[in-house]
C-alpha positions as CSV (number, residue, x, y, z in Angstrom):
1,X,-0.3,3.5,8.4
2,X,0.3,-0.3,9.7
3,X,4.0,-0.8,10.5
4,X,3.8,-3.8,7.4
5,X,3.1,-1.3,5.3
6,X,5.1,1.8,6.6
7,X,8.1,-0.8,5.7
8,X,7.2,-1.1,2.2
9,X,6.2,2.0,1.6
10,X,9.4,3.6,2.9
11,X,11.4,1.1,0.9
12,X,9.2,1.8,-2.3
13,X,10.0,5.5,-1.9
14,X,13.5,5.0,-1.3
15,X,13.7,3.5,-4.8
16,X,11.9,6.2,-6.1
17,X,8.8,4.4,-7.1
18,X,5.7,7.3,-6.7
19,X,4.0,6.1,-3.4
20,X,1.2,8.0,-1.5
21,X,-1.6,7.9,1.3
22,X,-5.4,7.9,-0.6
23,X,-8.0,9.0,1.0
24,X,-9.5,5.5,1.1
25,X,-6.9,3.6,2.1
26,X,-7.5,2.1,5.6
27,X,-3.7,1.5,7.1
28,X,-2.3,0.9,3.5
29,X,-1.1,2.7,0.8
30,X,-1.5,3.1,-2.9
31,X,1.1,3.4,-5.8
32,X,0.2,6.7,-8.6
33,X,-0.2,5.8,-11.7
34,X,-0.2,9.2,-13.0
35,X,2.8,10.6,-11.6
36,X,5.2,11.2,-14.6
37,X,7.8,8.7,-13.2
38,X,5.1,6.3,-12.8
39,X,5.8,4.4,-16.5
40,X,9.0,2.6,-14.3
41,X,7.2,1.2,-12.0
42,X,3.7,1.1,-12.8
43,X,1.5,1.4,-15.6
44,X,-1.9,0.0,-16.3
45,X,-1.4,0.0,-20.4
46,X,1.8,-1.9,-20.1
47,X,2.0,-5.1,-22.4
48,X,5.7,-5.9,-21.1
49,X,5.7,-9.6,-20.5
50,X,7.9,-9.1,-17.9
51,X,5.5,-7.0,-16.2
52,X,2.5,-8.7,-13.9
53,X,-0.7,-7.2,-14.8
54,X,1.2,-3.5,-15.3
55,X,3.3,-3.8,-12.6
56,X,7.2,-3.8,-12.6
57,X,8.5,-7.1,-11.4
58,X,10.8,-5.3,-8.7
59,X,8.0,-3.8,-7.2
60,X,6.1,-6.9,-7.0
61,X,9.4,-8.4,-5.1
62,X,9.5,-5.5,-2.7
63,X,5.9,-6.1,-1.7
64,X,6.2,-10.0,-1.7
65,X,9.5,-9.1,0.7
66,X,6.7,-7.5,3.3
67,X,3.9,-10.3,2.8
68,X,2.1,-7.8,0.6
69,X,0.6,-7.6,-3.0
70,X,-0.9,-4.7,-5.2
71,X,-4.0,-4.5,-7.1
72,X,-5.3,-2.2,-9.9
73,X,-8.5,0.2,-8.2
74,X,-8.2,2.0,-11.7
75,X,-5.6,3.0,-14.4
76,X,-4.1,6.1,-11.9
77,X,-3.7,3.8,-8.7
78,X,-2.3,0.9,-7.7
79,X,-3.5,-0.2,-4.2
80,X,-1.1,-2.2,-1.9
81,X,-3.0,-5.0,0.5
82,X,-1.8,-7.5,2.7
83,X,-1.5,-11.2,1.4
């Protein structure tokens, strides 16, 4: 994993925030949407208006922190790419 990302990741995890390697990610990481937990920080059904596109606005601020941003591949994973 890129050293961008390792930060975020590591950060993500330390919140708690379900964060794993996919097979096709290429030095990044992706978010699960279907671990149980996922619902507090990501969730693809979510109509918060809080929420950006599903995602919990403190997660979106972590990436940001790192120069990063997330993107929906589908409803069980949220993929994390450089800005």
């Amino acid at each position: 994993m890129k050293r961008l990302y390792k930060q975020a990741y590591d950060h993500l995890e330390s919140m708690g925030c379900p964060v794993y390697v996919h097979p096709d990610d290429d030095g990044n990481f992706s978010i699960d949407g279907e671990d149980p937990e996922s619902y507090k920080w990501a969730d693809y059904w979510n109509t918060d208006p809080i929420w950006i596109f599903g995602v919990n606005p403190v997660v979106d601020e972590v990436l940001r922190q790192y120069g990063l941003f997330s993107e929906w591949v589908n409803p069980g994973r949220l993929a994390v790419f450089e800005i």
